[in-house]
PDB file of N, CA, C and O in Angstrom:
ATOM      1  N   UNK A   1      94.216 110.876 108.339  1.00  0.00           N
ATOM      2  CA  UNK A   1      93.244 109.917 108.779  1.00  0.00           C
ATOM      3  C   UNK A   1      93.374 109.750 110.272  1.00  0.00           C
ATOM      4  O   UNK A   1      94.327 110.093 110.972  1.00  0.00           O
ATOM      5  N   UNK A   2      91.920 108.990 110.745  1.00  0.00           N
ATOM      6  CA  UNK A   2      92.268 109.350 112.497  1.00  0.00           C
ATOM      7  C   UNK A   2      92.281 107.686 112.277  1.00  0.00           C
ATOM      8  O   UNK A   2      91.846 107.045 111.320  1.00  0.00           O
ATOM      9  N   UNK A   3      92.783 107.326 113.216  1.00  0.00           N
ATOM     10  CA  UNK A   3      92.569 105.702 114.079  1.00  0.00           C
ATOM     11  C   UNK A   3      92.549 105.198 115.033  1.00  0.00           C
ATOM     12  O   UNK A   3      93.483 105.347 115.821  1.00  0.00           O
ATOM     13  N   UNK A   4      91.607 104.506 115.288  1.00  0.00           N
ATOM     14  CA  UNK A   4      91.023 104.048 116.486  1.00  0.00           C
ATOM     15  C   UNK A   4      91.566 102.328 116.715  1.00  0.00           C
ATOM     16  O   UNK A   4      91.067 101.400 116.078  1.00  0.00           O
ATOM     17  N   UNK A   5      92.538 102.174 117.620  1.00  0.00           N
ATOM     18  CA  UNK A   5      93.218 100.976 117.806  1.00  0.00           C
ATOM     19  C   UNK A   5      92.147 100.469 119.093  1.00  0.00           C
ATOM     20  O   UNK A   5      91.271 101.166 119.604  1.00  0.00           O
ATOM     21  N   UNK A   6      92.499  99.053 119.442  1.00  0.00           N
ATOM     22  CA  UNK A   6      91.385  98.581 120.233  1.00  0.00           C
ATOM     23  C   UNK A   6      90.161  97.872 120.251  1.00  0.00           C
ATOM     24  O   UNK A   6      89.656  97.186 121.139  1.00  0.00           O
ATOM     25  N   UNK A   7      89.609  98.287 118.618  1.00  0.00           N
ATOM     26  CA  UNK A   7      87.844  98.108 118.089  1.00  0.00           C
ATOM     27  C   UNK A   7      87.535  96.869 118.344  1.00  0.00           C
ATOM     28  O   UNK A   7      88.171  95.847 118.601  1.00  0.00           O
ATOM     29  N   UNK A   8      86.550  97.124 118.236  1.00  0.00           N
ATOM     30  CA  UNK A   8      85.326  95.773 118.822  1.00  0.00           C
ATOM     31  C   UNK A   8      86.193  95.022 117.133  1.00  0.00           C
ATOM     32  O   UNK A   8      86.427  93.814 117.129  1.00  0.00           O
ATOM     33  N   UNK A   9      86.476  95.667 116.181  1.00  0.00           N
ATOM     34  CA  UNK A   9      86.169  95.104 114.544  1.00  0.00           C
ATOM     35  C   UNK A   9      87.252  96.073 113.372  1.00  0.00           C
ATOM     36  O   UNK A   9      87.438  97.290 113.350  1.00  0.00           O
ATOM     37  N   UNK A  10      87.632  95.359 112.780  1.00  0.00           N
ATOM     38  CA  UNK A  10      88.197  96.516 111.609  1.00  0.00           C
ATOM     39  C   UNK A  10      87.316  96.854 110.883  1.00  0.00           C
ATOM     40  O   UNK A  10      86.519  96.035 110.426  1.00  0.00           O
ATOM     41  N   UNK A  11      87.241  98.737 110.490  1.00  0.00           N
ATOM     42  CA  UNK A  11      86.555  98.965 109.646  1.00  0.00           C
ATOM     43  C   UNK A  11      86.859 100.136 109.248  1.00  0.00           C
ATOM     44  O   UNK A  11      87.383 100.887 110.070  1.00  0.00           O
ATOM     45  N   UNK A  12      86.621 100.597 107.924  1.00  0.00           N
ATOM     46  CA  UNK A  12      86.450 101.790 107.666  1.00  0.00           C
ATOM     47  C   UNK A  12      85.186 102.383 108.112  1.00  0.00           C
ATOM     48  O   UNK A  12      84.114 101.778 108.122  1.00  0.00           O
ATOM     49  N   UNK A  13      85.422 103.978 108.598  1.00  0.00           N
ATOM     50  CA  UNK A  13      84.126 104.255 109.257  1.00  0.00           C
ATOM     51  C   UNK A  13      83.691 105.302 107.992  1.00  0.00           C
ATOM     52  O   UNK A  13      82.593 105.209 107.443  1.00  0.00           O
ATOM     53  N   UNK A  14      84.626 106.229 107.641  1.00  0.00           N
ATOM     54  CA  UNK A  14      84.433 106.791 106.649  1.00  0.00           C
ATOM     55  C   UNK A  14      84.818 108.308 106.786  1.00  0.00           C
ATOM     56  O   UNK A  14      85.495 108.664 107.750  1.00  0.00           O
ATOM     57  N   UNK A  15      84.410 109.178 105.870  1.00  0.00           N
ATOM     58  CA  UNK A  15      85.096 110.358 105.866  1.00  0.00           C
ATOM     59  C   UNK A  15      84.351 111.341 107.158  1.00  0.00           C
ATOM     60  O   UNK A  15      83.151 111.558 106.994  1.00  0.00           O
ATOM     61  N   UNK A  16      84.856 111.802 108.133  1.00  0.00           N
ATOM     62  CA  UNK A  16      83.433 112.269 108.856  1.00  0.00           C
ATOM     63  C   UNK A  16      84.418 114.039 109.442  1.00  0.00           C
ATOM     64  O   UNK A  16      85.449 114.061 110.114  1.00  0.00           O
ATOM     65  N   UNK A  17      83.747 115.127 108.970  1.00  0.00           N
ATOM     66  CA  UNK A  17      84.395 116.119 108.868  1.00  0.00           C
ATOM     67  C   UNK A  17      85.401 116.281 107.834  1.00  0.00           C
ATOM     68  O   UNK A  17      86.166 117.179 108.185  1.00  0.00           O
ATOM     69  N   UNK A  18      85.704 115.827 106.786  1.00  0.00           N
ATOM     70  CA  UNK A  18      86.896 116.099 105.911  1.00  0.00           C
ATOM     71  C   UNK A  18      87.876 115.058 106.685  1.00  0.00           C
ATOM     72  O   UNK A  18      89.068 115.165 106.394  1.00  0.00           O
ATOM     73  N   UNK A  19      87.553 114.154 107.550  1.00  0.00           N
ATOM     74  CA  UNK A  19      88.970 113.571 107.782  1.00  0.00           C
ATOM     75  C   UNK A  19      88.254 111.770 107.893  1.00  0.00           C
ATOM     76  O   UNK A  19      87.183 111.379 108.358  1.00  0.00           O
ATOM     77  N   UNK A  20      89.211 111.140 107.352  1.00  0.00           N
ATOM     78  CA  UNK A  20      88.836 109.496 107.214  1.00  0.00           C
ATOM     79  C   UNK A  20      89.224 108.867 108.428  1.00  0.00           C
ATOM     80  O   UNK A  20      90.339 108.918 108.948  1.00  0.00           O
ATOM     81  N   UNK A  21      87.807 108.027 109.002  1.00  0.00           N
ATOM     82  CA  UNK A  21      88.071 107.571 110.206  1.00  0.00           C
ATOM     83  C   UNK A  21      88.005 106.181 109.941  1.00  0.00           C
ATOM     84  O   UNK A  21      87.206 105.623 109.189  1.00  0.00           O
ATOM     85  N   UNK A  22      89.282 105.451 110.897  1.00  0.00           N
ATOM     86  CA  UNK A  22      89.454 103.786 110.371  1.00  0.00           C
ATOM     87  C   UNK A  22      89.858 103.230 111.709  1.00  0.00           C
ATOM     88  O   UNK A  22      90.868 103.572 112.324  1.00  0.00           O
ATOM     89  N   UNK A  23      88.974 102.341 112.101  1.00  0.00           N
ATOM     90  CA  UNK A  23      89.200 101.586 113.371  1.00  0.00           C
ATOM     91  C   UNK A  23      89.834 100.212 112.927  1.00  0.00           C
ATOM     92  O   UNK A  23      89.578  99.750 111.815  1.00  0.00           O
ATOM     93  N   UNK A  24      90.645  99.584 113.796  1.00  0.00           N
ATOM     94  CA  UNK A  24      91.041  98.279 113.890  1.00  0.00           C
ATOM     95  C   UNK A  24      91.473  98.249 115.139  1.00  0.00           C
ATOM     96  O   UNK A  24      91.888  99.109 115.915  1.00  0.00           O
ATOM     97  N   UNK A  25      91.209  96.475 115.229  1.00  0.00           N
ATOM     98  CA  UNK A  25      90.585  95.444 116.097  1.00  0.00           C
ATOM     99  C   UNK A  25      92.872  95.189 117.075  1.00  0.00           C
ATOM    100  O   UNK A  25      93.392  94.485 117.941  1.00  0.00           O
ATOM    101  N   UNK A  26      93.145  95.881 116.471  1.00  0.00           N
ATOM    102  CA  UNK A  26      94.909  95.522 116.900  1.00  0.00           C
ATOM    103  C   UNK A  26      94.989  96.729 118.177  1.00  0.00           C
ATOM    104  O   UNK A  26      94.455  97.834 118.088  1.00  0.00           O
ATOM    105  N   UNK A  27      95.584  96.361 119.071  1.00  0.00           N
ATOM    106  CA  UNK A  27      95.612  97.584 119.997  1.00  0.00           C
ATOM    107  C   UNK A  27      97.504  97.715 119.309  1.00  0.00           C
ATOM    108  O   UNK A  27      98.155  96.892 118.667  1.00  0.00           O
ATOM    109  N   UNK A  28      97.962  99.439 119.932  1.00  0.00           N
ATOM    110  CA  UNK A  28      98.671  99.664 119.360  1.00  0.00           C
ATOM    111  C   UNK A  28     100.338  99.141 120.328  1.00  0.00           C
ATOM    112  O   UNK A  28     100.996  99.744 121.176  1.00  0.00           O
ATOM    113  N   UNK A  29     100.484  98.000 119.781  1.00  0.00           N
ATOM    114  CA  UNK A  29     102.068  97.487 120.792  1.00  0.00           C
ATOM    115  C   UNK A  29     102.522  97.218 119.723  1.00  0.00           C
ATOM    116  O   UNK A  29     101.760  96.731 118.889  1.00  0.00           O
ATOM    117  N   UNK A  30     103.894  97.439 119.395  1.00  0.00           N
ATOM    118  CA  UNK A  30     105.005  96.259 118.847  1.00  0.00           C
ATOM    119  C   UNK A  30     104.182  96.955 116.974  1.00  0.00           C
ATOM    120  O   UNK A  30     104.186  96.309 115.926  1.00  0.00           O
ATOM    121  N   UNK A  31     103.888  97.672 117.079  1.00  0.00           N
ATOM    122  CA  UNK A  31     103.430  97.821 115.571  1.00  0.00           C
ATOM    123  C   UNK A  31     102.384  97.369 114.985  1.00  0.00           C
ATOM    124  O   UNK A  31     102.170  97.640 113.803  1.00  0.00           O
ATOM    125  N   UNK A  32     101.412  96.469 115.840  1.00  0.00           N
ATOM    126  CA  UNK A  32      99.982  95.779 115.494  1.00  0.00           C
ATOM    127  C   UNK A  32      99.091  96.833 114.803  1.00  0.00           C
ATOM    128  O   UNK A  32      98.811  96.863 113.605  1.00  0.00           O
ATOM    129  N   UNK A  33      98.727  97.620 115.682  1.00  0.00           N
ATOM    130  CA  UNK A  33      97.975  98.537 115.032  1.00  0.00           C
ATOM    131  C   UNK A  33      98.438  99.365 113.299  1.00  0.00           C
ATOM    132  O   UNK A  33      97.552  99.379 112.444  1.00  0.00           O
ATOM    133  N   UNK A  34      99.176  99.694 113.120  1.00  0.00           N
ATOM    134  CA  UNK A  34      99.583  99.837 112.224  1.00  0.00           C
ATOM    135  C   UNK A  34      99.534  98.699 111.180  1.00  0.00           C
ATOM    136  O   UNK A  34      98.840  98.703 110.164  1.00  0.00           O
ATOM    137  N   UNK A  35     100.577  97.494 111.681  1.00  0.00           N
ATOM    138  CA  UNK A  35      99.799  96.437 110.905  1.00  0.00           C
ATOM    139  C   UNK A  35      98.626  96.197 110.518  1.00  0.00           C
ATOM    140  O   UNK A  35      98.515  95.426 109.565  1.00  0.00           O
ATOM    141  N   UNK A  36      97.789  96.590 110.931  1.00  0.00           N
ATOM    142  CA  UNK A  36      96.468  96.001 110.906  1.00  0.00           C
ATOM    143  C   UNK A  36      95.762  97.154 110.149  1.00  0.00           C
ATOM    144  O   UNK A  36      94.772  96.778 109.522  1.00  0.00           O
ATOM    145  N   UNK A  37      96.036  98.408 110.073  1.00  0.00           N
ATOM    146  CA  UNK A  37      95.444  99.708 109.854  1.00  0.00           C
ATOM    147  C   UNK A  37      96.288  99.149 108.203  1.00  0.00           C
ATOM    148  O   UNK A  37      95.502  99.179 107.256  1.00  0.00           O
ATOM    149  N   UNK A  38      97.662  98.704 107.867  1.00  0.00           N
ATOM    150  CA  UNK A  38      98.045  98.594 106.267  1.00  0.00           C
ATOM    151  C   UNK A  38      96.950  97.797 105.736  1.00  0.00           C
ATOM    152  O   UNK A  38      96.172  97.981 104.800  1.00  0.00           O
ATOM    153  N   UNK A  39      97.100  96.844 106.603  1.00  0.00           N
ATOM    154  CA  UNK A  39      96.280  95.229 105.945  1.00  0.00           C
ATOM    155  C   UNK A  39      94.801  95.851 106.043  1.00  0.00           C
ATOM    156  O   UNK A  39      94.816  96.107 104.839  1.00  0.00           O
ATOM    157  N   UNK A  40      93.924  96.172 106.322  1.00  0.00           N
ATOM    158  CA  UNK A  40      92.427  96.773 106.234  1.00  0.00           C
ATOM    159  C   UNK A  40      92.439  97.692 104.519  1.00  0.00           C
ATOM    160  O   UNK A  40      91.714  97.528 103.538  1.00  0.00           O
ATOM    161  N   UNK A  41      93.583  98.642 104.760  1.00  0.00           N
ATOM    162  CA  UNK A  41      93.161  99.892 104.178  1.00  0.00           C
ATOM    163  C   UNK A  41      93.797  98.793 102.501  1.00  0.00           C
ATOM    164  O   UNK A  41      92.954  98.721 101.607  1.00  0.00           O
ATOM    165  N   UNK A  42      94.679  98.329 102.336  1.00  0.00           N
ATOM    166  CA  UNK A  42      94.941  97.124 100.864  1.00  0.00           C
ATOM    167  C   UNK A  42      93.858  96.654 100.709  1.00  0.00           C
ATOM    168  O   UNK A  42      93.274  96.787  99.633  1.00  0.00           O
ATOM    169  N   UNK A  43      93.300  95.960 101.789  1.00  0.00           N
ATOM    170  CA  UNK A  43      92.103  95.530 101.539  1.00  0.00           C
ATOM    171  C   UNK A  43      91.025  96.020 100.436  1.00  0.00           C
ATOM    172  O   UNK A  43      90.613  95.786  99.300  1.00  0.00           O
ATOM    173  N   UNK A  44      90.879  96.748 101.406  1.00  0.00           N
ATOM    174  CA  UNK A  44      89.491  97.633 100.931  1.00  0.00           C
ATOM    175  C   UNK A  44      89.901  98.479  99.796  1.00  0.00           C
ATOM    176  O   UNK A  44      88.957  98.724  99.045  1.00  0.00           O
ATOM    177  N   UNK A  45      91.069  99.016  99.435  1.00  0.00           N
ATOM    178  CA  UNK A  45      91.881  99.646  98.300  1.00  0.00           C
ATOM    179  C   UNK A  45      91.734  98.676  97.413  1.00  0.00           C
ATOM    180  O   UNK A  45      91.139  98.942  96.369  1.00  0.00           O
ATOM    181  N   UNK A  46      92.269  97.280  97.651  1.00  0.00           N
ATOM    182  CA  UNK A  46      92.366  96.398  96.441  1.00  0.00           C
ATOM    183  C   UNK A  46      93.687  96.663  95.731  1.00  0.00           C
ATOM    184  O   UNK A  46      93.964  96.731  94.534  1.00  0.00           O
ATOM    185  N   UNK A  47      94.673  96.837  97.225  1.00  0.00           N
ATOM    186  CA  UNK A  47      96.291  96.954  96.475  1.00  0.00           C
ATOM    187  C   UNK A  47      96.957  95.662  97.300  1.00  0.00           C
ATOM    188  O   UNK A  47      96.523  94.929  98.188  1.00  0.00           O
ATOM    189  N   UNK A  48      98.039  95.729  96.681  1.00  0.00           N
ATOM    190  CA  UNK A  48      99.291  94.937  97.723  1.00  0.00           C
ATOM    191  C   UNK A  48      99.114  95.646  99.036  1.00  0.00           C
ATOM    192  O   UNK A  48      98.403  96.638  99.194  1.00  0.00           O
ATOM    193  N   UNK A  49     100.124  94.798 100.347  1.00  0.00           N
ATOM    194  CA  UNK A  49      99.596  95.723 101.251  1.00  0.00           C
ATOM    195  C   UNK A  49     101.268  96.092 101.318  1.00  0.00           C
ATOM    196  O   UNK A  49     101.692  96.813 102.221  1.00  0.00           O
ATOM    197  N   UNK A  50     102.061  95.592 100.398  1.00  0.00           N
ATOM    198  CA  UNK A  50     103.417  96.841 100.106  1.00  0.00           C
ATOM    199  C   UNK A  50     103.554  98.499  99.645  1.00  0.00           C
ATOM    200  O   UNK A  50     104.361  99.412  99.820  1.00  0.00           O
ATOM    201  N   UNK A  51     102.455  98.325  99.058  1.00  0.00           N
ATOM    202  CA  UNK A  51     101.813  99.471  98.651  1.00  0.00           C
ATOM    203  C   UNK A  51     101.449 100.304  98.989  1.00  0.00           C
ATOM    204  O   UNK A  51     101.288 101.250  98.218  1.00  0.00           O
ATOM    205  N   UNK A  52     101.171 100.381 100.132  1.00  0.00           N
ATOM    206  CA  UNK A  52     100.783 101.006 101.537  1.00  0.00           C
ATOM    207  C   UNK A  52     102.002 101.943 102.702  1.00  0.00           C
ATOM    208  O   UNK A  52     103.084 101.531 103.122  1.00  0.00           O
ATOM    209  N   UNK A  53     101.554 102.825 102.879  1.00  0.00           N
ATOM    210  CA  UNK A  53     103.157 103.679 103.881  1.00  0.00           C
ATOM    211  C   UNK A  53     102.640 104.494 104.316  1.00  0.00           C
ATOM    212  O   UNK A  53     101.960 105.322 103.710  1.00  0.00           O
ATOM    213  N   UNK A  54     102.885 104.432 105.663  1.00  0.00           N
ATOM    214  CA  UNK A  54     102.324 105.218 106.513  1.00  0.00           C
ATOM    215  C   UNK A  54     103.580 106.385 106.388  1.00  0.00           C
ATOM    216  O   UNK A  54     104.767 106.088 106.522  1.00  0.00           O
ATOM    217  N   UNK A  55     103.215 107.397 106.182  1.00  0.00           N
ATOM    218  CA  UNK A  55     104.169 108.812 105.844  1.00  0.00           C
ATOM    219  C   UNK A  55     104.375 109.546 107.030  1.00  0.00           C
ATOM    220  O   UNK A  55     105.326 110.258 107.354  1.00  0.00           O
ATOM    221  N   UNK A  56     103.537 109.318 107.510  1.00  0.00           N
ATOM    222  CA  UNK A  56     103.611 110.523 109.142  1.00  0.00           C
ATOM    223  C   UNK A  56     102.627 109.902 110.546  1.00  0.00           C
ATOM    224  O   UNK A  56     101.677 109.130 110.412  1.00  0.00           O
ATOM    225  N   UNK A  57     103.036 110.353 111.628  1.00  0.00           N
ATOM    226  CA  UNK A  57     102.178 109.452 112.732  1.00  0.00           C
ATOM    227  C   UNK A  57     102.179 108.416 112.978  1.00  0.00           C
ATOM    228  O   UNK A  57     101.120 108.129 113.535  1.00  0.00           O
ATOM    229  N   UNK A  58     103.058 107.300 112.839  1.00  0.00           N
ATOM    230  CA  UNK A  58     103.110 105.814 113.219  1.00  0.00           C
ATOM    231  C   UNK A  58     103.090 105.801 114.894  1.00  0.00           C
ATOM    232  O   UNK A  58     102.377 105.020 115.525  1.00  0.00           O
ATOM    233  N   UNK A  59     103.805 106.591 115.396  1.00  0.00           N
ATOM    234  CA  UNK A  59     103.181 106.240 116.701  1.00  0.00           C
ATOM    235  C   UNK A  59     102.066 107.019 117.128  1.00  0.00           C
ATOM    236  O   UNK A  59     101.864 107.083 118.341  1.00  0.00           O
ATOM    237  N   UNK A  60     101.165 107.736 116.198  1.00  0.00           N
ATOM    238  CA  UNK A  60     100.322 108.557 117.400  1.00  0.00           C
ATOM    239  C   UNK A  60      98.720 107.908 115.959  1.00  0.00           C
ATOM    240  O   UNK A  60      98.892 107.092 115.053  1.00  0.00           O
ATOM    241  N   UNK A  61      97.429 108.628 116.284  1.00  0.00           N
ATOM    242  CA  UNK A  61      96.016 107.946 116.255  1.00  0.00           C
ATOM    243  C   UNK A  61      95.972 108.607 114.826  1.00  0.00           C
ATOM    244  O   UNK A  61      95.204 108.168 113.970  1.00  0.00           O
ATOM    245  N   UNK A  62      97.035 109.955 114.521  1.00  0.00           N
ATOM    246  CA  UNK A  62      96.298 110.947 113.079  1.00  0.00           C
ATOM    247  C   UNK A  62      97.599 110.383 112.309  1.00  0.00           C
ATOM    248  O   UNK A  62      98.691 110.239 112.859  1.00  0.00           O
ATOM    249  N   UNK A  63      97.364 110.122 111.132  1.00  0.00           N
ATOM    250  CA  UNK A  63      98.575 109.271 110.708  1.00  0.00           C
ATOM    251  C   UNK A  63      98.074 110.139 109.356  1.00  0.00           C
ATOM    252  O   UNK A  63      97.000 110.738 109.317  1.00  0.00           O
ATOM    253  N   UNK A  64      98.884 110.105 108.439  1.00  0.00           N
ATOM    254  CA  UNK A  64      99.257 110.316 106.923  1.00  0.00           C
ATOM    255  C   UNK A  64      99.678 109.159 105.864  1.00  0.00           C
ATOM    256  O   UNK A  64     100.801 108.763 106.173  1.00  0.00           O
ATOM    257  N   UNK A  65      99.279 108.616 104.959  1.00  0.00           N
ATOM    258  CA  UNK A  65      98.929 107.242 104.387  1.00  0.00           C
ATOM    259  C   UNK A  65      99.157 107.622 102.948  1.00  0.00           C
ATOM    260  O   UNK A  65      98.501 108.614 102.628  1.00  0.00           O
ATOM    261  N   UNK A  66      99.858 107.143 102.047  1.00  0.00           N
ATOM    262  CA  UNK A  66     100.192 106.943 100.805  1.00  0.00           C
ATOM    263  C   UNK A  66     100.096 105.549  99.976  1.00  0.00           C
ATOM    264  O   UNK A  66     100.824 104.564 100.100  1.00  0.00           O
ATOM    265  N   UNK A  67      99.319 105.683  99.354  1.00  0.00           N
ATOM    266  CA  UNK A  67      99.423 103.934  98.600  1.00  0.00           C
ATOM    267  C   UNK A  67      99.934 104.273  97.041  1.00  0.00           C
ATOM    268  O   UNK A  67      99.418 104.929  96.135  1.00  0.00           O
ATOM    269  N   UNK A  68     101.196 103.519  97.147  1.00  0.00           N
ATOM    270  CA  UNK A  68     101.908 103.481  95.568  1.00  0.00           C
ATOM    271  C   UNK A  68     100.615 103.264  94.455  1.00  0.00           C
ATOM    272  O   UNK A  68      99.755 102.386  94.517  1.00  0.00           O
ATOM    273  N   UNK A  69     100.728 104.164  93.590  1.00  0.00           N
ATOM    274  CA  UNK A  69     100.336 104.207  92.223  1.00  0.00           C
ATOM    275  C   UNK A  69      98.596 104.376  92.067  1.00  0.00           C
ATOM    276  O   UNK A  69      97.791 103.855  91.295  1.00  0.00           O
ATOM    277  N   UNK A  70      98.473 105.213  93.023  1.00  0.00           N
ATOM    278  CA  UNK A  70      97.063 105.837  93.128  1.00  0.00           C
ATOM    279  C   UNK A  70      97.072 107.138  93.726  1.00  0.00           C
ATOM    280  O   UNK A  70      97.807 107.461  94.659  1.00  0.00           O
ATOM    281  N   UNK A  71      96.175 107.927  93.122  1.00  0.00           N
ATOM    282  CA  UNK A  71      96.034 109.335  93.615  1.00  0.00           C
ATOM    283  C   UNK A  71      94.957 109.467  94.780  1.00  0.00           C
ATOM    284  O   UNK A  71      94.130 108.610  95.089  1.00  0.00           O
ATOM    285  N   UNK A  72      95.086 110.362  95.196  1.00  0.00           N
ATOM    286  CA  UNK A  72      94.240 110.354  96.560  1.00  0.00           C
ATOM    287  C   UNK A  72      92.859 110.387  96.286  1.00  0.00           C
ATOM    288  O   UNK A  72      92.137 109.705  97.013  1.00  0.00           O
ATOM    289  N   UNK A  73      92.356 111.043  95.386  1.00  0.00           N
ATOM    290  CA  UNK A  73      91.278 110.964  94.523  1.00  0.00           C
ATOM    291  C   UNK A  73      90.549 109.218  94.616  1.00  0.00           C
ATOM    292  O   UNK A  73      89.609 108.816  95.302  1.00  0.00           O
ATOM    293  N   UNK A  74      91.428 108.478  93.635  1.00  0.00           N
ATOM    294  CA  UNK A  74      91.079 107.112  93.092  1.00  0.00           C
ATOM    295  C   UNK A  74      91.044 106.376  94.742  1.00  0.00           C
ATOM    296  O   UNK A  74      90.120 105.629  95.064  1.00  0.00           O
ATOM    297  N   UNK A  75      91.842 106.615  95.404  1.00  0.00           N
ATOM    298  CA  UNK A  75      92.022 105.791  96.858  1.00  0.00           C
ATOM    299  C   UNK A  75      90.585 106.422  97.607  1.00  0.00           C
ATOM    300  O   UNK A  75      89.913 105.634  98.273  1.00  0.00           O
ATOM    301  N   UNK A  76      90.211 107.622  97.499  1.00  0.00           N
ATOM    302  CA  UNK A  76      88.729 108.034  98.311  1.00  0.00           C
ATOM    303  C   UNK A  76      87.301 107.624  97.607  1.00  0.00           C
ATOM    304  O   UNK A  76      86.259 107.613  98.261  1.00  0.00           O
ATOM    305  N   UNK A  77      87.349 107.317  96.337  1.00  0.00           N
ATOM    306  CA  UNK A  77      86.840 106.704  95.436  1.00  0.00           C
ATOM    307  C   UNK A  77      86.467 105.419  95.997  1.00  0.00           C
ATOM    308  O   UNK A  77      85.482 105.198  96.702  1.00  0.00           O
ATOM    309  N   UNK A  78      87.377 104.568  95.602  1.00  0.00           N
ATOM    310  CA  UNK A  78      87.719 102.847  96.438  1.00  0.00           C
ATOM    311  C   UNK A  78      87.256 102.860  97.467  1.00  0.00           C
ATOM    312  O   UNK A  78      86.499 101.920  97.707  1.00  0.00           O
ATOM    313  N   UNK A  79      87.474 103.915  98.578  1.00  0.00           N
ATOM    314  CA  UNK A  79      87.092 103.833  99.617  1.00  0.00           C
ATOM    315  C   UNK A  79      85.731 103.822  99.836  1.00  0.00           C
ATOM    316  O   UNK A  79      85.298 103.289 100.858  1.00  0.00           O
ATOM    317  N   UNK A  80      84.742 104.500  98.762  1.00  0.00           N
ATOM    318  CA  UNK A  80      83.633 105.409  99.114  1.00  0.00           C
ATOM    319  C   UNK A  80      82.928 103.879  98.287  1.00  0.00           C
ATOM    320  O   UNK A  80      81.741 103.670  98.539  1.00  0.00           O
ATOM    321  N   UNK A  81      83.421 103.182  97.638  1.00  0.00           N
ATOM    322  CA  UNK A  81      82.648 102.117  97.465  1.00  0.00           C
ATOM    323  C   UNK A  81      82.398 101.052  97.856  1.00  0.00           C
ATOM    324  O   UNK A  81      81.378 100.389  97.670  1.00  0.00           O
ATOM    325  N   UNK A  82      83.770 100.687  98.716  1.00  0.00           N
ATOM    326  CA  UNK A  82      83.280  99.683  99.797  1.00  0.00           C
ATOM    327  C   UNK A  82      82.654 100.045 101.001  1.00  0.00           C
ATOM    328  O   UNK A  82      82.453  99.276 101.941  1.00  0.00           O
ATOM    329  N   UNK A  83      82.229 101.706 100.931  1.00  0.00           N
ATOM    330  CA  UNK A  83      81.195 101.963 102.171  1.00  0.00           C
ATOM    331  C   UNK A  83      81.511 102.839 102.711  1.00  0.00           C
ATOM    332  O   UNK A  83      80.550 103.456 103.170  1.00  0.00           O
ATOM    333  N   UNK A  84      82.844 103.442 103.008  1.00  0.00           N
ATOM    334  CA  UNK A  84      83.590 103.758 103.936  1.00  0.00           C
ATOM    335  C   UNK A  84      82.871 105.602 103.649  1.00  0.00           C
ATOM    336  O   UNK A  84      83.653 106.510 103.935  1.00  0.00           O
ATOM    337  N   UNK A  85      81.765 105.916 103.231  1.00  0.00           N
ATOM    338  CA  UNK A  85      81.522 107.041 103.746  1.00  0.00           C
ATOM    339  C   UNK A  85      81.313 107.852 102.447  1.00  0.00           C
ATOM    340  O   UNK A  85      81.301 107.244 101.377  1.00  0.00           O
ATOM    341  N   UNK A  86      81.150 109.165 102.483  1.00  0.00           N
ATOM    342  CA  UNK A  86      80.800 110.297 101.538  1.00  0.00           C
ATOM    343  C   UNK A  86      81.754 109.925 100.208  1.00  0.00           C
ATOM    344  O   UNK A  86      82.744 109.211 100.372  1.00  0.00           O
ATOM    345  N   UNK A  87      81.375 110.493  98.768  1.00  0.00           N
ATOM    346  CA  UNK A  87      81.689 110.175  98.057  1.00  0.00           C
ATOM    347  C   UNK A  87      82.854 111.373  98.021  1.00  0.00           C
ATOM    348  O   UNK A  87      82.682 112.541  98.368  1.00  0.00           O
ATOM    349  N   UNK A  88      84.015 110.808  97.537  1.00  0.00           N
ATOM    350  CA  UNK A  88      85.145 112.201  97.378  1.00  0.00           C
ATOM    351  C   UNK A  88      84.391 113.791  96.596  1.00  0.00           C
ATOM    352  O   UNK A  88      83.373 113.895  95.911  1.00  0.00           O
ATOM    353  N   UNK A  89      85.134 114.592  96.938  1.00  0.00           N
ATOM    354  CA  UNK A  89      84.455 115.855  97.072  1.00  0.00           C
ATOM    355  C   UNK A  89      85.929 116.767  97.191  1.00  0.00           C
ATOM    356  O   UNK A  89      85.854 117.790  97.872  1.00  0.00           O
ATOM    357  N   UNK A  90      86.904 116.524  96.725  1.00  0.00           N
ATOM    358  CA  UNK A  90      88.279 117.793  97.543  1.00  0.00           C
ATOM    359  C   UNK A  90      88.684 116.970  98.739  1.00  0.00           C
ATOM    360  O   UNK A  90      89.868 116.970  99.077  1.00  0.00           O
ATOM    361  N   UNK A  91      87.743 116.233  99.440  1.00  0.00           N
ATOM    362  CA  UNK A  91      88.346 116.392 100.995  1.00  0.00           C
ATOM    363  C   UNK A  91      89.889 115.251 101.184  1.00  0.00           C
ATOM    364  O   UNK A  91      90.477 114.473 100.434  1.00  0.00           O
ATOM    365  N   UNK A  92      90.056 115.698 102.568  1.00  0.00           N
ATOM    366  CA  UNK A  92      91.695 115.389 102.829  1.00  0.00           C
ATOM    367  C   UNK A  92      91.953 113.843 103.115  1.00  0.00           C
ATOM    368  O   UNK A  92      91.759 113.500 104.281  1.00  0.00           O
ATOM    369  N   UNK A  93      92.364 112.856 102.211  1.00  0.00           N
ATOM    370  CA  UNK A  93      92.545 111.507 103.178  1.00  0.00           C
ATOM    371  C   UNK A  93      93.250 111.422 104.464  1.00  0.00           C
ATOM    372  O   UNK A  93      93.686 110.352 104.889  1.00  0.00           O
ATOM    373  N   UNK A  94      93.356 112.425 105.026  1.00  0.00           N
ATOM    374  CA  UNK A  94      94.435 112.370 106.524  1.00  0.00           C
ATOM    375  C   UNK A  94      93.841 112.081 107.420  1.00  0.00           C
ATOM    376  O   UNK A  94      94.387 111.989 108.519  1.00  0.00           O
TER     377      UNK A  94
END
């Protein structure tokens, strides 16, 4: 997934090229952005936001994201219904 720290707004933007784009409103100091990129993506998942782990990229914009007890499938799913873009198809949540 790419992320855009800084935004006018948190949002999922959605899948655009095979890759999920997610802005939030946290610029990236002290772990905000990240914070803010867990707490959006629970959100809109409809998990705990313990549930949530960033696997790869915490300090840089392309990060790798795992949420306990959902397949990547069901999480692009969730995603694709609160808006966040094309309906899953194969493509990569990264």
């Amino acid at each position: 997934m790419k992320v855009q720290p800084g935004a006018a707004r948190d949002e999922v933007v959605g899948l655009v090229g095979g890759v999920l784009r997610v802005r939030v409103a946290a610029i990236p100091v002290k772990d905000r952005a990240n914070a803010a990129l867990v707490a959006l993506l629970a959100r809109v998942v409809g998990v705990n936001r313990n549930s949530i782990a960033i696997l790869r990229g915490a300090a840089g914009r392309t990060k790798v994201v795992a949420v306990e007890g959902l397949g990547e499938a069901e999480v692009l799913e969730r995603l694709a219904r609160h808006g966040g873009g094309e309906a899953p198809g194969g493509s990569s949540a990264r």
